[in-house]
MIVEXRO-286111 format. One record per atom (N, C-alpha, C): residue number from 1; residue in one letter; atom name; x, y, z. Coordinates in pm, 1 decimal. Example, Ala and Ser with C-alpha at 12.3 -4.5 7.8 and 13.67 -1.06 7.14 Angstrom:
BEGIN
 num residuo atomo       xx       yy       zz
   1       A     N   1319.0   -569.0    780.0
   1       A    CA   1230.0   -450.0    780.0
   1       A     C   1320.0   -330.0    780.0
   2       S     N   1285.0   -225.0    708.0
   2       S    CA   1367.0   -106.0    714.0
   2       S     C   1290.0      3.0    787.0
***
This chain:
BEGIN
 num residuo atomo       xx       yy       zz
   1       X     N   2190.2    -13.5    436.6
   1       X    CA   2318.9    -26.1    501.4
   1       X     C   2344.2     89.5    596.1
   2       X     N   2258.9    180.9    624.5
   2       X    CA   2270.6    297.3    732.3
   2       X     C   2284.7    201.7    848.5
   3       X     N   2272.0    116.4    923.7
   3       X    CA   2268.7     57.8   1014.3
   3       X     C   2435.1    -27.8   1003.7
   4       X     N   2499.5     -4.1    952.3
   4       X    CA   2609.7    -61.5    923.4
   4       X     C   2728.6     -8.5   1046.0
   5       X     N   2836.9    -61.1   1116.9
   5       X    CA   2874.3     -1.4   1201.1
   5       X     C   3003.2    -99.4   1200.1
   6       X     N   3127.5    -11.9   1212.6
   6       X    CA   3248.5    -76.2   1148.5
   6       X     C   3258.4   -209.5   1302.9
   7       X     N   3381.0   -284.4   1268.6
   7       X    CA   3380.6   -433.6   1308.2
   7       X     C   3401.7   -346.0   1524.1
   8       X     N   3338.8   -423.8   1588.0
   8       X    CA   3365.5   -380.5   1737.0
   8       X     C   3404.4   -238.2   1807.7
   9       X     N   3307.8   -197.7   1742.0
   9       X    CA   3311.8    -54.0   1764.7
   9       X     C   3181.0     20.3   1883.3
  10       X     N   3086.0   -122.1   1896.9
  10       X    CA   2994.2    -75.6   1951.6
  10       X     C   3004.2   -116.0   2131.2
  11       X     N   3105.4   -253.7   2126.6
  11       X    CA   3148.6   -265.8   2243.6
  11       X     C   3265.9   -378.7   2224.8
  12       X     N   3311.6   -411.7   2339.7
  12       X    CA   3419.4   -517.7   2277.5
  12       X     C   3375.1   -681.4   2337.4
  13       X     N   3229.9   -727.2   2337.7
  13       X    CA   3174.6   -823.2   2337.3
  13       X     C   3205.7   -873.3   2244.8
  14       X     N   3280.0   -880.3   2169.3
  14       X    CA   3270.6  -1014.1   2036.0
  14       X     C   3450.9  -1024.2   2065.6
  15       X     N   3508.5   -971.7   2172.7
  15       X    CA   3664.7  -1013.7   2193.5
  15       X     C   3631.7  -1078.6   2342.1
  16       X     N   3536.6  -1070.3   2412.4
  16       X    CA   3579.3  -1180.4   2494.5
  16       X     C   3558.1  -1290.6   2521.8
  17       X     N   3567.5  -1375.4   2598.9
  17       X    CA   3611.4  -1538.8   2586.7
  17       X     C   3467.4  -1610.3   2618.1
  18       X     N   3399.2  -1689.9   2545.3
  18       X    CA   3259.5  -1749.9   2583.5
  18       X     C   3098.7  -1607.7   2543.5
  19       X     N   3132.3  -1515.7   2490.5
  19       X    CA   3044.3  -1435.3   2424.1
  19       X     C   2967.8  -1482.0   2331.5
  20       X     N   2858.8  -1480.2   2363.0
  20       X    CA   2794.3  -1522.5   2265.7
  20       X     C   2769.1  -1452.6   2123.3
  21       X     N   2721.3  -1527.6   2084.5
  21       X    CA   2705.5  -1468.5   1869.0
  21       X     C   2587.0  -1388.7   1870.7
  22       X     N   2519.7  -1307.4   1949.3
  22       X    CA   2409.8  -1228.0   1942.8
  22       X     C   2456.6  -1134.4   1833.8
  23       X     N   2511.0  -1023.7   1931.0
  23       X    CA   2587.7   -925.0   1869.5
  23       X     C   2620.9   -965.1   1709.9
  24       X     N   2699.5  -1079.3   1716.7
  24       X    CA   2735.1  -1119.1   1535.6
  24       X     C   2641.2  -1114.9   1492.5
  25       X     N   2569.3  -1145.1   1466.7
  25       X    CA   2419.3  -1213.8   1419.1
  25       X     C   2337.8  -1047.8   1393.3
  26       X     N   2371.2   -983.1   1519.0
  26       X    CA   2268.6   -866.7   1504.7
  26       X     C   2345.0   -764.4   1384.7
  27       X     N   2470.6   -763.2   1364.5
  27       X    CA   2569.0   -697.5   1314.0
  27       X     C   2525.1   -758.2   1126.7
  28       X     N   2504.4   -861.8   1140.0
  28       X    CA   2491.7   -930.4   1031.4
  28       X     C   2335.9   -889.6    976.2
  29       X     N   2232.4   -890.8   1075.0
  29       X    CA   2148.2   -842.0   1027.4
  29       X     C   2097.7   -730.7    973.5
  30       X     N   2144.2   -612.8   1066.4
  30       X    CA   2196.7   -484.2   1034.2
  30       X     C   2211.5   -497.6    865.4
  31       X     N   2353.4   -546.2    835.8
  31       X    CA   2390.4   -554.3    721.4
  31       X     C   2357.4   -555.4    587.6
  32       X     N   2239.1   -626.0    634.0
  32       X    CA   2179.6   -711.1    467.5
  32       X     C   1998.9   -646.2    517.2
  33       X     N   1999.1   -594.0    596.9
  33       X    CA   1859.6   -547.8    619.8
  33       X     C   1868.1   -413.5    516.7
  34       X     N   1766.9   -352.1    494.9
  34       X    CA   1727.6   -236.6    397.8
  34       X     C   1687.7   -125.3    538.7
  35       X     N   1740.9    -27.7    569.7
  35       X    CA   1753.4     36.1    677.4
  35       X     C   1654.2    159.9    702.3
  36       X     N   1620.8    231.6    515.9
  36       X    CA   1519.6    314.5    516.5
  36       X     C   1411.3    246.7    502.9
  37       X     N   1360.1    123.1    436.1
  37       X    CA   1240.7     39.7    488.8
  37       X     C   1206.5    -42.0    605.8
  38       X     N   1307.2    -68.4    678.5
  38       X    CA   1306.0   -188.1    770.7
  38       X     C   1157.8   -149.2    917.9
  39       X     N   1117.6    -41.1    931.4
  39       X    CA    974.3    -15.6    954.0
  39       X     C    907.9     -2.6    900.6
  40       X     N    801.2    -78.2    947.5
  40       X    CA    651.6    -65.7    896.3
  40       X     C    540.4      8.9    923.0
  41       X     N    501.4     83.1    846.3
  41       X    CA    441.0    199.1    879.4
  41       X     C    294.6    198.1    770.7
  42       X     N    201.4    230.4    860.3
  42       X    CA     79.2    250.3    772.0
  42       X     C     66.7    320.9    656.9
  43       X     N    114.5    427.8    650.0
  43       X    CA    131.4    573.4    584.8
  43       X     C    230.1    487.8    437.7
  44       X     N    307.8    407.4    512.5
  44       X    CA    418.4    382.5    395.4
  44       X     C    319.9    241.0    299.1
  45       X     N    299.9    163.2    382.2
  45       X    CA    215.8      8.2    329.8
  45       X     C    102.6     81.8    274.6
  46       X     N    -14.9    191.6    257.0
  46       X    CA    -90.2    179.7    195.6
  46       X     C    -91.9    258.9     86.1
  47       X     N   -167.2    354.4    -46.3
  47       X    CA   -190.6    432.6   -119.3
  47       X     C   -289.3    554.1    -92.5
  48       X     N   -253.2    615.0    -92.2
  48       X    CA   -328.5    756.4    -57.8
  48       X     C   -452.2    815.2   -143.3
  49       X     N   -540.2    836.4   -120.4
  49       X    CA   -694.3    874.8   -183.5
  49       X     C   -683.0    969.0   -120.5
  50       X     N   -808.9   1084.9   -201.4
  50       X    CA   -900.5   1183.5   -180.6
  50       X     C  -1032.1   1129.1   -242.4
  51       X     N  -1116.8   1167.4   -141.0
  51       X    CA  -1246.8   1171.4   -217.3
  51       X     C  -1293.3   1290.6   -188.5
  52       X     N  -1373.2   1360.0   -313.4
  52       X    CA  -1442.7   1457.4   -298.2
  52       X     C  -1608.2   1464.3   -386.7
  53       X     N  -1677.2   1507.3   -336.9
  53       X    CA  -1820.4   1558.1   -328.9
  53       X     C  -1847.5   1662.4   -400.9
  54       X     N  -1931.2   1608.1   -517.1
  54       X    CA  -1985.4   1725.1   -605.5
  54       X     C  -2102.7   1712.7   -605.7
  55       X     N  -2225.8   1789.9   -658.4
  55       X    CA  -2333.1   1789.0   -667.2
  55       X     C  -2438.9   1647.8   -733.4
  56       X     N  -2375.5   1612.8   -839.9
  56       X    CA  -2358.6   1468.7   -891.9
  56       X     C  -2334.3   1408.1   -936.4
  57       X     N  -2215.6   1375.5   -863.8
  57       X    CA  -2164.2   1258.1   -847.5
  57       X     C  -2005.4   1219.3   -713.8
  58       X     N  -1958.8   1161.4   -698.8
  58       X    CA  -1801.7   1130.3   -613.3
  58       X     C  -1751.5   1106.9   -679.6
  59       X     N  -1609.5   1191.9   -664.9
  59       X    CA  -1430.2   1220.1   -745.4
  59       X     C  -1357.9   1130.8   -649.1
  60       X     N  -1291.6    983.6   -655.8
  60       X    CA  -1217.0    900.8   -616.7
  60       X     C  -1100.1    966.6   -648.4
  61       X     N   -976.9    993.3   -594.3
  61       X    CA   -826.8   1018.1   -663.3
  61       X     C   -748.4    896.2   -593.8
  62       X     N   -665.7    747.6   -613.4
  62       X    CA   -584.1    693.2   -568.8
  62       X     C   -427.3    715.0   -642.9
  63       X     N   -316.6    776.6   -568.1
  63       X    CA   -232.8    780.2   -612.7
  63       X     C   -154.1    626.0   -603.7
  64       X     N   -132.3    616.0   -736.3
  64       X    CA    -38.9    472.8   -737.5
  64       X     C     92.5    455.3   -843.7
  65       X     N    158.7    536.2   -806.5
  65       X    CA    275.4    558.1   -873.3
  65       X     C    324.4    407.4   -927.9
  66       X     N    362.7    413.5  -1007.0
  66       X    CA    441.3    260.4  -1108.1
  66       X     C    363.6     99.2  -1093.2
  67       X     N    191.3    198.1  -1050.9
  67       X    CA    158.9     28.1  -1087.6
  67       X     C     50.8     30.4  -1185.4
  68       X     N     63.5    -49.7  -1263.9
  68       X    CA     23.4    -61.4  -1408.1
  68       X     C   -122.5   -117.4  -1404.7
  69       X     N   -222.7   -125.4  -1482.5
  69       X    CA   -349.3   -164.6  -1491.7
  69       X     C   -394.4   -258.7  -1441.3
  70       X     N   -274.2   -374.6  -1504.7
  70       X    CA   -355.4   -527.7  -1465.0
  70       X     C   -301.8   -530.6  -1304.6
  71       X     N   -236.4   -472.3  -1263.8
  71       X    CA   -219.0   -532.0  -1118.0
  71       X     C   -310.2   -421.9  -1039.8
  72       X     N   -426.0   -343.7  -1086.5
  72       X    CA   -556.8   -303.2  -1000.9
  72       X     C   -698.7   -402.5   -976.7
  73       X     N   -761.5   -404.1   -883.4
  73       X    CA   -831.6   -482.1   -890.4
  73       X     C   -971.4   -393.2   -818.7
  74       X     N  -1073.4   -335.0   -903.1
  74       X    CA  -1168.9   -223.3   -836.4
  74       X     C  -1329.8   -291.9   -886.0
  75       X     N  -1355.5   -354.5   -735.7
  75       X    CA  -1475.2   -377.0   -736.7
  75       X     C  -1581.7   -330.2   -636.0
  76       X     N  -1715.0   -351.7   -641.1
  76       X    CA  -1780.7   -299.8   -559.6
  76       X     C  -1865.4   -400.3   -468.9
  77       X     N  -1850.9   -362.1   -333.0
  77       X    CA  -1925.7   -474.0   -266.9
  77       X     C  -2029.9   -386.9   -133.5
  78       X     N  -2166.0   -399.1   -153.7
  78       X    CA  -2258.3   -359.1   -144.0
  78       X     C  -2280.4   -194.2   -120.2
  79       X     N  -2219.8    -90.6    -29.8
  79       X    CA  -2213.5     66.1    -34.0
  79       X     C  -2004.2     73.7    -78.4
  80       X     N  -1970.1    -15.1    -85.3
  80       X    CA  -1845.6      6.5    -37.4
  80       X     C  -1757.8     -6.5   -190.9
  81       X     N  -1672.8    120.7   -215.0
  81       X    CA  -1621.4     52.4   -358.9
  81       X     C  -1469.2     31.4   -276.6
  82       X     N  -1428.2   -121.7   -353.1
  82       X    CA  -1300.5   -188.0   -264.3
  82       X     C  -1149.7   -122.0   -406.5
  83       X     N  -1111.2    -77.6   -360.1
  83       X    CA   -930.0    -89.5   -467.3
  83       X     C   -843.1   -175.9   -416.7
  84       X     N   -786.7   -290.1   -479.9
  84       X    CA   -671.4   -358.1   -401.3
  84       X     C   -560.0   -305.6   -559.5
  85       X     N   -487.4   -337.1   -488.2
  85       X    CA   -325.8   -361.8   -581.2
  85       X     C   -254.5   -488.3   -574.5
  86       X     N   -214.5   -558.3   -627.5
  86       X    CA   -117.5   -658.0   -591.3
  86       X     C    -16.5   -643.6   -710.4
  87       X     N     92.0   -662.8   -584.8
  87       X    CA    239.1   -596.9   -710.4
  87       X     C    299.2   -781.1   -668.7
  88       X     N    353.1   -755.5   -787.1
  88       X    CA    485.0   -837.5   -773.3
  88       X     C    603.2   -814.4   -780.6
  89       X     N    695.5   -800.0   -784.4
  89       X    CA    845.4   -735.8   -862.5
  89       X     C    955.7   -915.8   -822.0
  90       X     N   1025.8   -871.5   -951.1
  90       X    CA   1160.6   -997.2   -878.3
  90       X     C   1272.3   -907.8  -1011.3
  91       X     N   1386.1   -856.8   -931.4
  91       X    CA   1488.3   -849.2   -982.7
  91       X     C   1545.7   -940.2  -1112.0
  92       X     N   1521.3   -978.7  -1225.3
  92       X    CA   1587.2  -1077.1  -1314.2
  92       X     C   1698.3  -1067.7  -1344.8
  93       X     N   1786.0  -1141.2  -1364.9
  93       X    CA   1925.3  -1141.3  -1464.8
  93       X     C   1977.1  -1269.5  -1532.1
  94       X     N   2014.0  -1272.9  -1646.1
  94       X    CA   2042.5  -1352.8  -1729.1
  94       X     C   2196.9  -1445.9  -1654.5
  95       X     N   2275.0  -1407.2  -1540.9
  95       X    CA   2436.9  -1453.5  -1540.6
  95       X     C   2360.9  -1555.7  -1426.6
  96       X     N   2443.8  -1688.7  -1441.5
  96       X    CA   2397.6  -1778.0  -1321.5
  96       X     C   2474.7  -1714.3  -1202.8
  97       X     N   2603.4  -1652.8  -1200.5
  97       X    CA   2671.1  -1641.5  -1095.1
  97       X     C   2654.7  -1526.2  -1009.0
  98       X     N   2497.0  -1505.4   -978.2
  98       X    CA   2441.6  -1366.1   -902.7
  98       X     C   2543.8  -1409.9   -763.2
  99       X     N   2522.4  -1257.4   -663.5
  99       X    CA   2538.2  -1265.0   -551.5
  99       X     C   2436.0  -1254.3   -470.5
 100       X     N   2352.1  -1181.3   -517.1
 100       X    CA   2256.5  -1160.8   -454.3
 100       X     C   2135.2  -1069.7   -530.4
 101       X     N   2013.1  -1166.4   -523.8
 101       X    CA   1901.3  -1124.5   -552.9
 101       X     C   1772.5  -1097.8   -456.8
 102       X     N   1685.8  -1029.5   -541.0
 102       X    CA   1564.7   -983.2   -447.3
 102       X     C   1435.8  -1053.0   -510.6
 103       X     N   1322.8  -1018.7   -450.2
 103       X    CA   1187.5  -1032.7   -518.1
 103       X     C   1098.7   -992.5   -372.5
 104       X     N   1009.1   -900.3   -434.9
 104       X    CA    925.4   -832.7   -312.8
 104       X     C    774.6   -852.9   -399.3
 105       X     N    670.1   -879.4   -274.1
 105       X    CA    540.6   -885.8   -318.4
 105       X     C    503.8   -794.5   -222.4
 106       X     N    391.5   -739.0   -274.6
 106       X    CA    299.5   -637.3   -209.4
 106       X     C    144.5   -647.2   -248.0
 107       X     N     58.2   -640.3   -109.8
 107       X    CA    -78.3   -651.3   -144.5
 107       X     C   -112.7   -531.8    -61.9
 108       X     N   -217.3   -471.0   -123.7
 108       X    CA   -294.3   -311.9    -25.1
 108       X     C   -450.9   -287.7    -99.1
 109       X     N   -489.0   -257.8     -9.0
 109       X    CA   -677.2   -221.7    -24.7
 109       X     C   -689.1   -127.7     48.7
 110       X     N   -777.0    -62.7     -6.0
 110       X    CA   -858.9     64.8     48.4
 110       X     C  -1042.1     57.9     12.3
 111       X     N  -1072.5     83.0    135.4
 111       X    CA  -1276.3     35.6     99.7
 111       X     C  -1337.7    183.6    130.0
 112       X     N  -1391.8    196.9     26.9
 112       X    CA  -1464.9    359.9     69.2
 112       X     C  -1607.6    330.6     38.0
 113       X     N  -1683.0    399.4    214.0
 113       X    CA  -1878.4    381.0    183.0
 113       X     C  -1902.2    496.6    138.5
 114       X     N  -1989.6    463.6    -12.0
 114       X    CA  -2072.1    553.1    -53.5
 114       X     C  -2152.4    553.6    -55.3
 115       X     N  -2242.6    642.2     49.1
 115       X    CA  -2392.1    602.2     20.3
 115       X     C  -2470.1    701.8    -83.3
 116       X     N  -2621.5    642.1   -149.7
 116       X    CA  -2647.5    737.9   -225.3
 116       X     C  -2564.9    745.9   -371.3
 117       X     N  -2458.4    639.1   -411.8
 117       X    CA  -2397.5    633.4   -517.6
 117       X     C  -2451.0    515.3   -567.7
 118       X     N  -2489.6    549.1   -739.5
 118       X    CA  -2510.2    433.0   -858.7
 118       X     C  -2371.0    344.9   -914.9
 119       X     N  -2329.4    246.1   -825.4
 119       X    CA  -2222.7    197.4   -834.2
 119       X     C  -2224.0    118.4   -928.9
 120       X     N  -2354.0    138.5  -1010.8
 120       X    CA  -2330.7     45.6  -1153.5
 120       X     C  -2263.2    109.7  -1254.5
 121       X     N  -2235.5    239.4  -1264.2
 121       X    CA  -2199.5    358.5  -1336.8
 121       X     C  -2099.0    397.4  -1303.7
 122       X     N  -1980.4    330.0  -1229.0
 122       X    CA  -1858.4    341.9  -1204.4
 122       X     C  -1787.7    406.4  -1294.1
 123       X     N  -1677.8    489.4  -1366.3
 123       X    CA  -1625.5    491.8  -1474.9
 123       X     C  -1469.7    549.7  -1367.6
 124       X     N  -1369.1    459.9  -1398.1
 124       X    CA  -1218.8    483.4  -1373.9
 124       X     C  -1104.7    513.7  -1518.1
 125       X     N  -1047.9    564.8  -1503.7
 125       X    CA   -911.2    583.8  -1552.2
 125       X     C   -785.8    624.4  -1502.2
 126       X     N   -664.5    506.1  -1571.2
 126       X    CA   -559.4    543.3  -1502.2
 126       X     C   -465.7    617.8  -1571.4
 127       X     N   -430.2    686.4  -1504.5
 127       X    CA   -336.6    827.7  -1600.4
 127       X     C   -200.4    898.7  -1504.3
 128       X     N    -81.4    840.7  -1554.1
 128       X    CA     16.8    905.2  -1505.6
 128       X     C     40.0    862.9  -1341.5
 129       X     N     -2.7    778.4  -1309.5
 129       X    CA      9.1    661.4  -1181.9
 129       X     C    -83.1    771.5  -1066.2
 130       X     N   -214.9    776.7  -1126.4
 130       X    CA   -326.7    854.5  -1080.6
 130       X     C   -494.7    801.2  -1097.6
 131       X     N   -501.7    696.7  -1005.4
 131       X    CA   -626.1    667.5  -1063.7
 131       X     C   -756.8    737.5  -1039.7
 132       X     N   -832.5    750.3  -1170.2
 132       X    CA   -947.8    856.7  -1112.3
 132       X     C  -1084.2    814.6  -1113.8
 133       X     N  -1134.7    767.0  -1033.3
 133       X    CA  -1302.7    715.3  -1080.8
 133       X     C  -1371.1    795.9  -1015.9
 134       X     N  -1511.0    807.7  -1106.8
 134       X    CA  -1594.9    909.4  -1119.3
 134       X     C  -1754.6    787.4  -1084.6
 135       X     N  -1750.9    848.5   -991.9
 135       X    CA  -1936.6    773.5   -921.0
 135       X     C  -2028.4    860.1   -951.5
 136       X     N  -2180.2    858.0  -1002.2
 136       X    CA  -2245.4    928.7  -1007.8
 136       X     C  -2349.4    885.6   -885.9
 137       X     N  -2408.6    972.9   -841.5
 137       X    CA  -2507.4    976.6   -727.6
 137       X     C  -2616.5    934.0   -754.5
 138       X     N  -2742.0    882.6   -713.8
 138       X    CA  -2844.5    866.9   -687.3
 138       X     C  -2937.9   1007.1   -685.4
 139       X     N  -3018.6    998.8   -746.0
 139       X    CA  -3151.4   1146.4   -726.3
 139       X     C  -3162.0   1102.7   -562.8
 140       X     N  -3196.8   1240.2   -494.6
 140       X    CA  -3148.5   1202.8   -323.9
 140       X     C  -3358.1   1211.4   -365.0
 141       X     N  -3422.3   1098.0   -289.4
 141       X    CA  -3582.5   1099.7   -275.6
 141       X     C  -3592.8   1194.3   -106.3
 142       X     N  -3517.0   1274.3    -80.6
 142       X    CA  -3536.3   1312.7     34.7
 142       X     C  -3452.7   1274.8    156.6
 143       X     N  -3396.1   1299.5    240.0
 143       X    CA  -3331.4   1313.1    342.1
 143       X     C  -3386.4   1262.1    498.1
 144       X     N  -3514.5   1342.6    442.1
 144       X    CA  -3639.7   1379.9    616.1
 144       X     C  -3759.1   1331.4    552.0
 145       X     N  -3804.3   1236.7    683.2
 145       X    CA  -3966.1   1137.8    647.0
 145       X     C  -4005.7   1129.0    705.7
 146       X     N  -4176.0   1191.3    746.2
 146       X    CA  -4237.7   1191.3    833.0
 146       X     C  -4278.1   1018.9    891.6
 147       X     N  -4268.7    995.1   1027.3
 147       X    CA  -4304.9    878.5   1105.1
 147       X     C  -4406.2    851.4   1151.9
 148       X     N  -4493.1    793.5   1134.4
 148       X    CA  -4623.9    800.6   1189.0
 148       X     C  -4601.3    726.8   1354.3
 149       X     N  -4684.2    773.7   1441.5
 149       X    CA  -4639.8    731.2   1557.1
 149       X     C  -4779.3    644.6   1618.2
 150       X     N  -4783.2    542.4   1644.1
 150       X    CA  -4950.6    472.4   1628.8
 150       X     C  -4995.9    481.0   1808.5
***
């Protein structure tokens, strides 16, 4: 409701004669819109990771504040380990005579390439809306290989 702005205050288009209902309409939308979400922003729509690099193995960190186990979904598809979330929420109440209710869905993924990781050996845990999976690496067979040149 920050977008809220008392009745014809912004001009006096809604007092004169044959004006159209824009303005109403926009006034109205204003209204019932959610004003600190009403942009969409990358930063805000996704979940935030660190990955970090140890000798062996990769430290995944996804912060996911208030979402619970079953709505993670962490699989691996060929170098790439995928995290999605899918939330649901719906406001409930027991009185038939609501005024007004909500229900918001949310879906988000994040794909991180690891190369050089045994992604069969995955091991995650979620703790305190912190998920942490632990990759162990591959023995590196070398880096640099000689080419024979014919």
């Amino acid at each position: 409701m920050t977008g809220l702005i008392p009745f014809n205050r912004r001009d006096g288009s809604l007092n004169r004669t044959g004006a159209d209902f824009e303005n109403f309409y926009n006034m109205l939308d204003d209204f019932f819109s959610d004003g600190l979400l009403s942009n969409r922003s990358l930063t805000r729509d996704t979940f935030k990771i660190d990955v970090a690099e140890t000798d062996d193995s990769f430290l995944v960190e996804a912060e996911l504040p208030g979402v619970r186990k079953d709505e993670i979904d962490l699989s691996v598809d060929d170098d790439f380990l995928c995290i999605s979330v899918n939330r649901s929420e719906e406001a409930s109440s027991d009185t038939k005579g609501y005024i007004h209710r909500e229900r918001r869905s949310s879906s988000m993924s994040r794909r991180v390439r690891l190369a050089n990781a045994r992604l069969s050996e995955i091991k995650a845990k979620l703790e305190d809306g912190v998920l942490n999976i632990t990759i162990p690496k591959q023995a590196d067979a070398g880096s640099v290989r000689k080419i024979d040149i014919e």
